[in-house]
PDB file with one MODEL, atoms N, CA, C and O in Angstrom:
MODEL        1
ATOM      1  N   UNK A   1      52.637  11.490   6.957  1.00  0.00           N
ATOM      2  CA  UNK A   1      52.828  11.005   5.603  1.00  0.00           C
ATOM      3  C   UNK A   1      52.271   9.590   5.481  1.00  0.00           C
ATOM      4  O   UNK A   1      51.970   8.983   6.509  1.00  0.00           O
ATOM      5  N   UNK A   2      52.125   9.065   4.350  1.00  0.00           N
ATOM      6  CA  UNK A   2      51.334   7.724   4.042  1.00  0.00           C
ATOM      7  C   UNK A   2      52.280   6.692   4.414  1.00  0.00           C
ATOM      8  O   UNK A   2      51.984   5.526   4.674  1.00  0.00           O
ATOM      9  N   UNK A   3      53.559   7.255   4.423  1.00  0.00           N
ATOM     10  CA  UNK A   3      55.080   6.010   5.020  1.00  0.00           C
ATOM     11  C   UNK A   3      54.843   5.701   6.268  1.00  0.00           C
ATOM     12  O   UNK A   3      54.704   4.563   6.715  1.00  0.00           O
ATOM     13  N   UNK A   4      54.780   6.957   6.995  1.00  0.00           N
ATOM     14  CA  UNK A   4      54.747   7.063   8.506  1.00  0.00           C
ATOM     15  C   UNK A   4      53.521   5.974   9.167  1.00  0.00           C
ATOM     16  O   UNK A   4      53.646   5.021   9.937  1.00  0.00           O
ATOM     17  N   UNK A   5      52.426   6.510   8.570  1.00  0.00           N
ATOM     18  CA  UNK A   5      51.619   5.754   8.515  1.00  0.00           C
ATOM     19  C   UNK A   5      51.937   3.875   7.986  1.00  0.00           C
ATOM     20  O   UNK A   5      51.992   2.871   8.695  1.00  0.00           O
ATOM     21  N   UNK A   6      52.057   4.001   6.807  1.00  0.00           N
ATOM     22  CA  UNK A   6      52.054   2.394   6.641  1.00  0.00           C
ATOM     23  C   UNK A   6      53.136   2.035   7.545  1.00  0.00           C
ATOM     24  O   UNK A   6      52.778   1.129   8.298  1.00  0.00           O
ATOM     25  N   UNK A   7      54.534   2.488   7.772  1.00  0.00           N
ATOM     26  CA  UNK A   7      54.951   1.903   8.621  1.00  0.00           C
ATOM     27  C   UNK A   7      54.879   1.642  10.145  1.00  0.00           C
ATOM     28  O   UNK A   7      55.604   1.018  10.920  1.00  0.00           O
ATOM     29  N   UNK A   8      54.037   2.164  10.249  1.00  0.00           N
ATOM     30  CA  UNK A   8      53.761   2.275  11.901  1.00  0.00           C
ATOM     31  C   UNK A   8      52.546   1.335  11.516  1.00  0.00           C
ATOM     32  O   UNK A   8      52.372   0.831  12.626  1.00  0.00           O
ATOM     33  N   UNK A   9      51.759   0.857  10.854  1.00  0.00           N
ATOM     34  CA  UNK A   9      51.117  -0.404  10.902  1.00  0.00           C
ATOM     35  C   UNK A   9      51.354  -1.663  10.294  1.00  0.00           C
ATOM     36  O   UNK A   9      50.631  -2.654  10.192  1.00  0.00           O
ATOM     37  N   UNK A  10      53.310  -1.264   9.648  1.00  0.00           N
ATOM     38  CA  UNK A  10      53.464  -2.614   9.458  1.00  0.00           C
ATOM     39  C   UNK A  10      54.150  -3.395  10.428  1.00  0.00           C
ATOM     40  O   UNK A  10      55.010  -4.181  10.031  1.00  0.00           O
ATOM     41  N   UNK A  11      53.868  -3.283  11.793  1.00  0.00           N
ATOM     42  CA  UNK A  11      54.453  -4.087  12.513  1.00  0.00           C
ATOM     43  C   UNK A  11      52.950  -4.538  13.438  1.00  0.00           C
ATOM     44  O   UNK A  11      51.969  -3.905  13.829  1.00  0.00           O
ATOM     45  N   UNK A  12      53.426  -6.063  13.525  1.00  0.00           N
ATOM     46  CA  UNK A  12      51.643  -6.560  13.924  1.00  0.00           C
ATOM     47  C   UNK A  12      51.343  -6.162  15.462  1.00  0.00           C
ATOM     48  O   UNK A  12      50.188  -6.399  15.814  1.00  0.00           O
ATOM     49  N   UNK A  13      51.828  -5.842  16.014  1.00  0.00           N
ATOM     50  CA  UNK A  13      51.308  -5.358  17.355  1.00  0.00           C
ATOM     51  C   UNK A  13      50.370  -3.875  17.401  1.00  0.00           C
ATOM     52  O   UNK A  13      49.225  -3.768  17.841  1.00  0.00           O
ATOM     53  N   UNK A  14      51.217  -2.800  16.816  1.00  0.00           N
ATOM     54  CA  UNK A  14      51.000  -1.761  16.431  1.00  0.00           C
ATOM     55  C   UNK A  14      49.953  -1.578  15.891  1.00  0.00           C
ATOM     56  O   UNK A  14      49.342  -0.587  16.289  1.00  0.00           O
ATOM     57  N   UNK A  15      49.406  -2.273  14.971  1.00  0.00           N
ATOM     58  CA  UNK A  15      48.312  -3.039  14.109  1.00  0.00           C
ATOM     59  C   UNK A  15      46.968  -3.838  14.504  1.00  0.00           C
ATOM     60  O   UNK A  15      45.881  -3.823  13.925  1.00  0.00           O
ATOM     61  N   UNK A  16      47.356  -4.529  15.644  1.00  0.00           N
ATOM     62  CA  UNK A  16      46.335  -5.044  16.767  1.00  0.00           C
ATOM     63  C   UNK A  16      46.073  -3.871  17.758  1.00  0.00           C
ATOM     64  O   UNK A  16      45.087  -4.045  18.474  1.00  0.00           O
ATOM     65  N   UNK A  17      46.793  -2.655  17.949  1.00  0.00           N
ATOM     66  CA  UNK A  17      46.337  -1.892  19.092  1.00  0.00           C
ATOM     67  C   UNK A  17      45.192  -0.646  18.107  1.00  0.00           C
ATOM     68  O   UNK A  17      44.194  -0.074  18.544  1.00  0.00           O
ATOM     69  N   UNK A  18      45.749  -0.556  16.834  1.00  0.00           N
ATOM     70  CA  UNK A  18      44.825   0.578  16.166  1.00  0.00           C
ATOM     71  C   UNK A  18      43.146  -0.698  15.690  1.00  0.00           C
ATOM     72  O   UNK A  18      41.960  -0.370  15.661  1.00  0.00           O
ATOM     73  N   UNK A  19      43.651  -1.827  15.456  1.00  0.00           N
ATOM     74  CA  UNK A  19      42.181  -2.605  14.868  1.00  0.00           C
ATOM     75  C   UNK A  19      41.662  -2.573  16.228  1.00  0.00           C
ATOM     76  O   UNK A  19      40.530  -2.112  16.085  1.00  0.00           O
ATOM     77  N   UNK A  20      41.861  -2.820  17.561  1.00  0.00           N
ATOM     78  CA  UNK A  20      40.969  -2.666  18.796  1.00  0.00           C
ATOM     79  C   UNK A  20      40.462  -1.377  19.046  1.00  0.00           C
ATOM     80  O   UNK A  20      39.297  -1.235  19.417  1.00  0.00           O
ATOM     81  N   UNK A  21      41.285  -0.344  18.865  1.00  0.00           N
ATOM     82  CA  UNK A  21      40.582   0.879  18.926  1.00  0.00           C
ATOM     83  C   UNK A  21      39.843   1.694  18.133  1.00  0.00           C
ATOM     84  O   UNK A  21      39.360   2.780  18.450  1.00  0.00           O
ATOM     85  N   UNK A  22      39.769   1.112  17.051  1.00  0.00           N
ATOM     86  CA  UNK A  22      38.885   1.185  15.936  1.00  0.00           C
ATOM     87  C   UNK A  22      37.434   0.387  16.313  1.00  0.00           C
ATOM     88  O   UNK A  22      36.332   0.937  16.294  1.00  0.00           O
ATOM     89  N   UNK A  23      37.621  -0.680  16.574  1.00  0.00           N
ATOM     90  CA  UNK A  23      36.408  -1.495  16.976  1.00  0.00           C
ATOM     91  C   UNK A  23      35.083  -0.231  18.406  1.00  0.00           C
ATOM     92  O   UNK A  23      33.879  -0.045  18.581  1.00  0.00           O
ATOM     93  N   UNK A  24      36.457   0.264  19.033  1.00  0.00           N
ATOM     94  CA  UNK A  24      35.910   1.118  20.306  1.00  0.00           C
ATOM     95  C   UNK A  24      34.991   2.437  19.674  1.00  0.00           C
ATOM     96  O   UNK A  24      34.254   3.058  20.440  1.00  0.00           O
ATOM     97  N   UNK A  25      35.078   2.759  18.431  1.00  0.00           N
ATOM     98  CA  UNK A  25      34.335   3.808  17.723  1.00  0.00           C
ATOM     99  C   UNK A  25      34.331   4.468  18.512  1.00  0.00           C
ATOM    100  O   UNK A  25      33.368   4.390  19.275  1.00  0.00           O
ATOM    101  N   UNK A  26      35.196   5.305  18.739  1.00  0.00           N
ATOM    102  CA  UNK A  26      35.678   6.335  19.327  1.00  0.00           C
ATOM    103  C   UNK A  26      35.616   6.298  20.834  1.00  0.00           C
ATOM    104  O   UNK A  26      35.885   7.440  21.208  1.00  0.00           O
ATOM    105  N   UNK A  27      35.460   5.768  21.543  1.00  0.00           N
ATOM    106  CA  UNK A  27      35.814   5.651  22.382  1.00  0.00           C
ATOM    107  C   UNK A  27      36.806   5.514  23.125  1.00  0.00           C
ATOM    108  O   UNK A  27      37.361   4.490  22.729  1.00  0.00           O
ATOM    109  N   UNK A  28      37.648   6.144  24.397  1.00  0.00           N
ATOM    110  CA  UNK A  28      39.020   5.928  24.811  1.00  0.00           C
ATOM    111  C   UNK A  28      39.212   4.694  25.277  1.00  0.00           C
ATOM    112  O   UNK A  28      38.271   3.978  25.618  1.00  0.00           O
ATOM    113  N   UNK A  29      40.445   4.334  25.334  1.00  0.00           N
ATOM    114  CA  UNK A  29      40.928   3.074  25.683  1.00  0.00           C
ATOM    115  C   UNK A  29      42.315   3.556  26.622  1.00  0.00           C
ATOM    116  O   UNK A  29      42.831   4.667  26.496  1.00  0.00           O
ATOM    117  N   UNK A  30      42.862   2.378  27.693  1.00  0.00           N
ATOM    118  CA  UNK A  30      44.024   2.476  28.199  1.00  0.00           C
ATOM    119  C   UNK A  30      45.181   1.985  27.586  1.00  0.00           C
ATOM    120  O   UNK A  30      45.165   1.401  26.503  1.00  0.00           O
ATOM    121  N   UNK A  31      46.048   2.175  28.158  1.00  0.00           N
ATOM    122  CA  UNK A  31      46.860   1.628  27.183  1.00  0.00           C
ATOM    123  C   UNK A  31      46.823   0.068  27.308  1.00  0.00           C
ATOM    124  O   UNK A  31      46.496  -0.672  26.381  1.00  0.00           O
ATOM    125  N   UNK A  32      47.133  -0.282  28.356  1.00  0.00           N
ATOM    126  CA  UNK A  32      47.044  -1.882  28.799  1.00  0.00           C
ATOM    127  C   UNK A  32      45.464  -2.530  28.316  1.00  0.00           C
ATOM    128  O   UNK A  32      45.047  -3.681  28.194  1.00  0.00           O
ATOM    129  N   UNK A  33      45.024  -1.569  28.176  1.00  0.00           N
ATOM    130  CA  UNK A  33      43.239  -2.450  27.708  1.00  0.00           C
ATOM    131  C   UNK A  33      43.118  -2.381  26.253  1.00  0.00           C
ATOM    132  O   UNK A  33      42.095  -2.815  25.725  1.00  0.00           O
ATOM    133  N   UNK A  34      44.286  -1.758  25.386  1.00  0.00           N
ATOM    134  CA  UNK A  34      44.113  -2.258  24.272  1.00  0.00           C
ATOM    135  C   UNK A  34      45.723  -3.056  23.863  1.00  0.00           C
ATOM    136  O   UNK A  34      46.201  -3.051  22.728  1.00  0.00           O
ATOM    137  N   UNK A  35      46.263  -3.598  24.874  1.00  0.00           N
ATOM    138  CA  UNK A  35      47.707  -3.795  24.380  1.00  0.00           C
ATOM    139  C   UNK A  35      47.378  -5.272  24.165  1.00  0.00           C
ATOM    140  O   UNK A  35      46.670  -5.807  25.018  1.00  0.00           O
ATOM    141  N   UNK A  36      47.913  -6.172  22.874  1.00  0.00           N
ATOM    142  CA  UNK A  36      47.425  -7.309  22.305  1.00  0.00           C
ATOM    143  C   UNK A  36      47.839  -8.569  22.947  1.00  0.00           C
ATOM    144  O   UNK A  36      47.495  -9.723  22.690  1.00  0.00           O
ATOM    145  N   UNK A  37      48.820  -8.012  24.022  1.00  0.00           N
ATOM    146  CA  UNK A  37      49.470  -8.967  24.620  1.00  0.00           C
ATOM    147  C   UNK A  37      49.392  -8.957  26.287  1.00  0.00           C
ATOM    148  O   UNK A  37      50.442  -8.711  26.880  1.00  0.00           O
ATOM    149  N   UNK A  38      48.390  -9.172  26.929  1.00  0.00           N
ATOM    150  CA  UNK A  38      48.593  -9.041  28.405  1.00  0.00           C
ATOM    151  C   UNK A  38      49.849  -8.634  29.142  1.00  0.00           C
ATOM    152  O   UNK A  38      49.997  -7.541  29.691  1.00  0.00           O
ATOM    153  N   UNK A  39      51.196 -10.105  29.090  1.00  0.00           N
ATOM    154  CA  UNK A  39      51.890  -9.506  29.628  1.00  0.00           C
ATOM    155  C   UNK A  39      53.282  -9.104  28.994  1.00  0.00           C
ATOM    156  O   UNK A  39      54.421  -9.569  29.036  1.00  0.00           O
ATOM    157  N   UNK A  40      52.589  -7.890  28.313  1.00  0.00           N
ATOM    158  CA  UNK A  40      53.956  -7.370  27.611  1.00  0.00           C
ATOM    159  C   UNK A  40      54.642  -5.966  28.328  1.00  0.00           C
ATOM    160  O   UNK A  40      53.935  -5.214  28.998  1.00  0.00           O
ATOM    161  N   UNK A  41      55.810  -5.754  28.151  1.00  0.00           N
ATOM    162  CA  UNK A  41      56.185  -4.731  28.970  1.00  0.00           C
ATOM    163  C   UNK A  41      56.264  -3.525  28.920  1.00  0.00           C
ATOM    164  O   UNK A  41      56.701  -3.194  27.818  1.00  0.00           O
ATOM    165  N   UNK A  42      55.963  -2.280  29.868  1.00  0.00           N
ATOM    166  CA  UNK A  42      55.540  -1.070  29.814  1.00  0.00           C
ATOM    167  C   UNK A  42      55.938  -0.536  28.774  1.00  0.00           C
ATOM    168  O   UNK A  42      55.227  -0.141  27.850  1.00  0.00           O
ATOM    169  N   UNK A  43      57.472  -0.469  28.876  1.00  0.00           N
ATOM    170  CA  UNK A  43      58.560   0.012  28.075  1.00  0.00           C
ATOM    171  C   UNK A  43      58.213  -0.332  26.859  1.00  0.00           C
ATOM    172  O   UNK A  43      58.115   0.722  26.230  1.00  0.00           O
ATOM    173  N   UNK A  44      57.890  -1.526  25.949  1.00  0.00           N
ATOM    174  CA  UNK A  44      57.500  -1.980  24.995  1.00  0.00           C
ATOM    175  C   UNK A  44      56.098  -1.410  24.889  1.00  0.00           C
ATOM    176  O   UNK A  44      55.846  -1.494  23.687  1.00  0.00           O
ATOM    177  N   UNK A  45      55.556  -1.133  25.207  1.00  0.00           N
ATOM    178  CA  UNK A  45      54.284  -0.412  25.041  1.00  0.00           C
ATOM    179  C   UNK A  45      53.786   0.649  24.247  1.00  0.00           C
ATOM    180  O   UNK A  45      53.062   0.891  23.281  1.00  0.00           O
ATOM    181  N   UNK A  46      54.863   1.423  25.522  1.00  0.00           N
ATOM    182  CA  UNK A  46      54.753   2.688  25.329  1.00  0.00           C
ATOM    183  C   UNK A  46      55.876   3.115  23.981  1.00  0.00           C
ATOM    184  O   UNK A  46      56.147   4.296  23.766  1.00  0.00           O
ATOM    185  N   UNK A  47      56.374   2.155  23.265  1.00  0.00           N
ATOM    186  CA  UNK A  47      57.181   2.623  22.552  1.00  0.00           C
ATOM    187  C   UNK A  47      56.114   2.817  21.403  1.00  0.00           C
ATOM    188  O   UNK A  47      56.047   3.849  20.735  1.00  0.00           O
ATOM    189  N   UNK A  48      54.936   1.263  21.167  1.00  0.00           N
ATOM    190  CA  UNK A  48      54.822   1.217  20.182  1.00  0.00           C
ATOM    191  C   UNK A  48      53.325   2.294  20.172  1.00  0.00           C
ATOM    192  O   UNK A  48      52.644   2.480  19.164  1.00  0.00           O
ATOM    193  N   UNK A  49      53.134   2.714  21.110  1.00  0.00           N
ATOM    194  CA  UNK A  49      52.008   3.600  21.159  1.00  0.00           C
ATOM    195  C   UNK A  49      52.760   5.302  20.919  1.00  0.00           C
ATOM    196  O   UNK A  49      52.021   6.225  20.574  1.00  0.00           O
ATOM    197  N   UNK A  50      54.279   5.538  21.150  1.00  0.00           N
ATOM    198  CA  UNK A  50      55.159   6.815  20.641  1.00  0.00           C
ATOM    199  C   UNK A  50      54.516   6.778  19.243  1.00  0.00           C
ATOM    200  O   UNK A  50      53.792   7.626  18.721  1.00  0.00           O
ATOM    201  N   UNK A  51      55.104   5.164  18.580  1.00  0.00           N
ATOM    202  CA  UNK A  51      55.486   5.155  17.284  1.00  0.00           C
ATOM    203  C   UNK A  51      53.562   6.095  16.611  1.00  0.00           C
ATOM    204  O   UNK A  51      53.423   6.963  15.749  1.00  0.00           O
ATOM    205  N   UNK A  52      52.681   5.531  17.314  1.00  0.00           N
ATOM    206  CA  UNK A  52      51.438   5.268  16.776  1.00  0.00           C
ATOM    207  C   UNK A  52      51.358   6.864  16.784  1.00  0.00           C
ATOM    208  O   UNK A  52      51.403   7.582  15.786  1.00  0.00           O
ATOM    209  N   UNK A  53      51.253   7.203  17.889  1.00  0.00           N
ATOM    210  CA  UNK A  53      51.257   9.131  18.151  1.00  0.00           C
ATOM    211  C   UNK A  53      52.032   9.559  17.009  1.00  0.00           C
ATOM    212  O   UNK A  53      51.428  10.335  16.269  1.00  0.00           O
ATOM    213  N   UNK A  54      52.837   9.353  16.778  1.00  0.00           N
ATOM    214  CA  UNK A  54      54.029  10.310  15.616  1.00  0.00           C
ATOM    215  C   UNK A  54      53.292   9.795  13.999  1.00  0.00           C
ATOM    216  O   UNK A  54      53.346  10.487  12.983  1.00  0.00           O
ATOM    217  N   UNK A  55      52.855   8.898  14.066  1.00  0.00           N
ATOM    218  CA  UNK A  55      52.455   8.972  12.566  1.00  0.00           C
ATOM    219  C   UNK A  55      51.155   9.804  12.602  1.00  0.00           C
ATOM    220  O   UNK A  55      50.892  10.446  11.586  1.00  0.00           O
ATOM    221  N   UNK A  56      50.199   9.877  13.792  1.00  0.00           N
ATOM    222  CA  UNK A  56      49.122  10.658  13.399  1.00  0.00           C
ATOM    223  C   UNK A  56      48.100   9.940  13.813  1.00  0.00           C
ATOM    224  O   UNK A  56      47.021  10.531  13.780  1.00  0.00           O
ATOM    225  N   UNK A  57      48.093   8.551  14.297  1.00  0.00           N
ATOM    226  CA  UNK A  57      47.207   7.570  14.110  1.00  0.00           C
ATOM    227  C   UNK A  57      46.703   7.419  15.854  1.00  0.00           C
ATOM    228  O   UNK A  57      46.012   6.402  15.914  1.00  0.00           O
ATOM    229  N   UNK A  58      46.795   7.951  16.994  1.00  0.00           N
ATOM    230  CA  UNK A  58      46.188   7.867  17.986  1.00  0.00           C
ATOM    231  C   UNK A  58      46.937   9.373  18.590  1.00  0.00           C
ATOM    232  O   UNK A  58      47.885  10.130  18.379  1.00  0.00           O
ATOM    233  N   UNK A  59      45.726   9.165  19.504  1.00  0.00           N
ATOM    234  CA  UNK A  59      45.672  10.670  20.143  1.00  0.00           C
ATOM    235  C   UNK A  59      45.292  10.251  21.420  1.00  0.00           C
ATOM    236  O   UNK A  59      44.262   9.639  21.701  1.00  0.00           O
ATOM    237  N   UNK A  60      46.461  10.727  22.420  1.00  0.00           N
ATOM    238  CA  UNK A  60      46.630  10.182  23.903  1.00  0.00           C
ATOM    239  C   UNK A  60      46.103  11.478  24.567  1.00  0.00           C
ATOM    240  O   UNK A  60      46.095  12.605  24.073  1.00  0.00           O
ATOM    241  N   UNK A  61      45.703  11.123  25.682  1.00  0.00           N
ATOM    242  CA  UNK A  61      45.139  12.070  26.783  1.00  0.00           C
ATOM    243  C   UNK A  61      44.940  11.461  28.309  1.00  0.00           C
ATOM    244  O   UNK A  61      44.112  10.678  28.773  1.00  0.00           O
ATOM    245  N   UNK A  62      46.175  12.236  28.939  1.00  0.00           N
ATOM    246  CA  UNK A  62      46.380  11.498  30.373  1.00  0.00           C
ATOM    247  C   UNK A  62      44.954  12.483  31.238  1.00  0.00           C
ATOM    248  O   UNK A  62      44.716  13.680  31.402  1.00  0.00           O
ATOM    249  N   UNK A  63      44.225  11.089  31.642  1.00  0.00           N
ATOM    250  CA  UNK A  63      43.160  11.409  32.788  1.00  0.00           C
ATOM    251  C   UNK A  63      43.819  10.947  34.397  1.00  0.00           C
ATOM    252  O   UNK A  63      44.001   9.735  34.517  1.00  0.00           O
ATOM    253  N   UNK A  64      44.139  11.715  35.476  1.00  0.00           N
ATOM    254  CA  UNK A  64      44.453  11.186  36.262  1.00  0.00           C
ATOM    255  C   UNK A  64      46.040  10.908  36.186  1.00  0.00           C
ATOM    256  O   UNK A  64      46.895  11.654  35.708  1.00  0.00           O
ATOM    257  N   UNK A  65      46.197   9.747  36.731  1.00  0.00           N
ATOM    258  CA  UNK A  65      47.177   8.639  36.124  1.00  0.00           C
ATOM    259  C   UNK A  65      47.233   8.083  35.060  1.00  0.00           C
ATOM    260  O   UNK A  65      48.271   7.909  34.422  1.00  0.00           O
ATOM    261  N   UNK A  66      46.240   7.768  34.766  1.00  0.00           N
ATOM    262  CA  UNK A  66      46.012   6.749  33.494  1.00  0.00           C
ATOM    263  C   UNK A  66      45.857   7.753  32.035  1.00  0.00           C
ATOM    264  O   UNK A  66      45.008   8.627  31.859  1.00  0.00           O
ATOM    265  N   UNK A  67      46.904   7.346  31.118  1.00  0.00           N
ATOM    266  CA  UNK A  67      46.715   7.447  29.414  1.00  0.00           C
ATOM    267  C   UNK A  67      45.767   7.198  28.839  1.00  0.00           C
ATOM    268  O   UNK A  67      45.582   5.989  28.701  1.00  0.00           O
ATOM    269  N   UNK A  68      44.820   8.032  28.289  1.00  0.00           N
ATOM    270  CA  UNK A  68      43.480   7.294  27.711  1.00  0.00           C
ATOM    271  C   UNK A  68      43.727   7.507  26.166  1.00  0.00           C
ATOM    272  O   UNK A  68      44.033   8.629  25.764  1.00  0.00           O
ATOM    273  N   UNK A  69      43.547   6.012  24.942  1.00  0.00           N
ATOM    274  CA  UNK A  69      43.686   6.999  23.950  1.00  0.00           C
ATOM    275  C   UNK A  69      42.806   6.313  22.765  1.00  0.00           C
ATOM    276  O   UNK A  69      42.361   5.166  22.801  1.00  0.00           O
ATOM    277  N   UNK A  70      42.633   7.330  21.619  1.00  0.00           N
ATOM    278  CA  UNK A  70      41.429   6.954  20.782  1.00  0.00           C
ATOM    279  C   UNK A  70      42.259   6.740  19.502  1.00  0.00           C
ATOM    280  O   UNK A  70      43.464   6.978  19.433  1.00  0.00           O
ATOM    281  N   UNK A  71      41.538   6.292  18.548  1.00  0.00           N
ATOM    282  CA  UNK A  71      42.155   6.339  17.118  1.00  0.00           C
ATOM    283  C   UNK A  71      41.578   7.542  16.509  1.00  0.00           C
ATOM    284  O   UNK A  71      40.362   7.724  16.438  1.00  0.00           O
ATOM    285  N   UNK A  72      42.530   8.425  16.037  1.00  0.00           N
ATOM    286  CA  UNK A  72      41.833   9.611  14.676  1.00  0.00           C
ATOM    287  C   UNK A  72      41.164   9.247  13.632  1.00  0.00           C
ATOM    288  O   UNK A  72      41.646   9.631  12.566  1.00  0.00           O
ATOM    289  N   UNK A  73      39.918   8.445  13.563  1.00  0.00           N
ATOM    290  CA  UNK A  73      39.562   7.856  12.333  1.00  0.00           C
ATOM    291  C   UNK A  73      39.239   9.313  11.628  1.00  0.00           C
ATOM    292  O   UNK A  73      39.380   9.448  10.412  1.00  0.00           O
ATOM    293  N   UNK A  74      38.822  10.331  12.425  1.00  0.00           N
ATOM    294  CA  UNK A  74      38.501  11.227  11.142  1.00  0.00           C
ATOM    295  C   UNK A  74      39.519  11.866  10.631  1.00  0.00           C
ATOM    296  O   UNK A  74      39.676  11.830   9.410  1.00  0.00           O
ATOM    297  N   UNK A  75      40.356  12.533  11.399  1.00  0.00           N
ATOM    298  CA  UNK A  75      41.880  12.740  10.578  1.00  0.00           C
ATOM    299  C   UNK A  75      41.992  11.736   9.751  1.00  0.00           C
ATOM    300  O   UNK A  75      41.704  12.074   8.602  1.00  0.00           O
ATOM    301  N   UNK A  76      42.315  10.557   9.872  1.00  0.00           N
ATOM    302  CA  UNK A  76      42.996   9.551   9.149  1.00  0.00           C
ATOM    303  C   UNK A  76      41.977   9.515   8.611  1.00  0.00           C
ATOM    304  O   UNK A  76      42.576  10.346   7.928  1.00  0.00           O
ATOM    305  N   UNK A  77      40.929   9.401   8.154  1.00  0.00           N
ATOM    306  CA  UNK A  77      39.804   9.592   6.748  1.00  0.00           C
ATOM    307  C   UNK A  77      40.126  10.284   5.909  1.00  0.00           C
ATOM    308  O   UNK A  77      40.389   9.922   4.762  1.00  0.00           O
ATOM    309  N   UNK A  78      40.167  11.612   6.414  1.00  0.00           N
ATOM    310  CA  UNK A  78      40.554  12.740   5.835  1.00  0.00           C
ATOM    311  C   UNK A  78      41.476  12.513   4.502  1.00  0.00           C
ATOM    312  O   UNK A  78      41.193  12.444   3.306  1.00  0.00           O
ATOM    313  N   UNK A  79      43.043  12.405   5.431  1.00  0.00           N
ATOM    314  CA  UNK A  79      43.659  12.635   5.341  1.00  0.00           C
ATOM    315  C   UNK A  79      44.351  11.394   3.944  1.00  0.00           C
ATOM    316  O   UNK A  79      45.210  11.562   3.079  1.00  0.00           O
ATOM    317  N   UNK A  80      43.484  10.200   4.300  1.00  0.00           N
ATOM    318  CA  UNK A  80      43.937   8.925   3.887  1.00  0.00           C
ATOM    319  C   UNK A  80      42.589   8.273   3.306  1.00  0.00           C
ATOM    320  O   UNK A  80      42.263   7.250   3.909  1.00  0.00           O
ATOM    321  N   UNK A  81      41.732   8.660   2.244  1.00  0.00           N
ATOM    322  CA  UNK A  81      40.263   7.812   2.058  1.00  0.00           C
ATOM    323  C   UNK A  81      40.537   6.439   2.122  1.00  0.00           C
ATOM    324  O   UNK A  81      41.344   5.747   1.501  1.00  0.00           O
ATOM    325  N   UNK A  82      39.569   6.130   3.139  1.00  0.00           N
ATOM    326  CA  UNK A  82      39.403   4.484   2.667  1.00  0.00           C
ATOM    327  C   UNK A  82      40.399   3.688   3.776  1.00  0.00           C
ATOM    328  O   UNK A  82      40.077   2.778   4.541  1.00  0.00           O
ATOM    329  N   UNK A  83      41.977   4.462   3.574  1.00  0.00           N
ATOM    330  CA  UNK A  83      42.681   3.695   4.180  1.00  0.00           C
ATOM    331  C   UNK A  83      42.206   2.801   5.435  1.00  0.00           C
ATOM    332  O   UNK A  83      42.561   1.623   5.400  1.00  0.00           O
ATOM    333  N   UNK A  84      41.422   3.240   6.570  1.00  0.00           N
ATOM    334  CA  UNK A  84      41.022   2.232   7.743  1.00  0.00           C
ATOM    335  C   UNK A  84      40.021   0.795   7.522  1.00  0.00           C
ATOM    336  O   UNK A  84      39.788  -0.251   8.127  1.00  0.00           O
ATOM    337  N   UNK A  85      39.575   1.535   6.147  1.00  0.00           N
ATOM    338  CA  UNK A  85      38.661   0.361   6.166  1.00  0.00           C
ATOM    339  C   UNK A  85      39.240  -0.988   5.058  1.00  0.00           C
ATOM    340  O   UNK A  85      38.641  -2.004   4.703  1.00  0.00           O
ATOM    341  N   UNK A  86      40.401  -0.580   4.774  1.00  0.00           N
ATOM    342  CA  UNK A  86      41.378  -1.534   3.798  1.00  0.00           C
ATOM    343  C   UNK A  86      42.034  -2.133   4.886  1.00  0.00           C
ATOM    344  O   UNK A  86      41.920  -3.356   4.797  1.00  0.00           O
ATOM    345  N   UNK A  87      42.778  -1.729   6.040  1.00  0.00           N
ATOM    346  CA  UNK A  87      43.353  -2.959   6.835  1.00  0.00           C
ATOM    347  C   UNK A  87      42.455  -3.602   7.695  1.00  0.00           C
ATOM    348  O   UNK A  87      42.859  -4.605   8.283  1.00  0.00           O
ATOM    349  N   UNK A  88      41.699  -3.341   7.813  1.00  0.00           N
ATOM    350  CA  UNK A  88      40.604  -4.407   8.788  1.00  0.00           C
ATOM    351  C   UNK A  88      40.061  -5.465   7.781  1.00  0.00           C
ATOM    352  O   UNK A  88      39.354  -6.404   8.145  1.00  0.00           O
ATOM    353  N   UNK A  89      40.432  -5.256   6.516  1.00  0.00           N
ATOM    354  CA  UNK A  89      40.246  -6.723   5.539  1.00  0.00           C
ATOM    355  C   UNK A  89      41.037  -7.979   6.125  1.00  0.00           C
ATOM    356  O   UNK A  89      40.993  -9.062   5.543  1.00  0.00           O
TER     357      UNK A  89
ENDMDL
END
């Protein structure tokens, strides 16, 4: 939904991990290589990357060990015109 969504990017961390992976144009990212804060903690992480999964807005895929994950810009196009390119204002 457009709630789920805005609220899962109204918190600024959450918000710095989708504008970095947006920048990656599709490309995967780790979690720690897009987390805005070096040393922030797993647990805190991974919460705010749950939150990001449940609205729709990243799509995780464990390689190995490691979580790799991208932003849905085309879902979220789709689904939302315009919307990605209004918060990177």
């Amino acid at each position: 939904t457009l709630e789920g969504v805005l609220g899962a990017l109204a918190d600024p961390t959450r918000l710095r991990i989708v504008l970095f992976l947006q920048k990656k144009s599709g490309d995967c990212a780790s979690c720690t290589e897009a987390a805005p804060n070096a040393g922030m903690a797993k647990s805190t992480l991974s919460h705010h990357y749950r939150i990001l999964r449940e609205a729709g807005l990243v799509r995780t895929v464990k390689k190995g060990v490691e979580h790799r994950n991208v932003l849905r810009s085309e879902d979220i196009n789709a689904r939302f015109p315009g919307l990605l390119k209004l918060i990177t204002k």
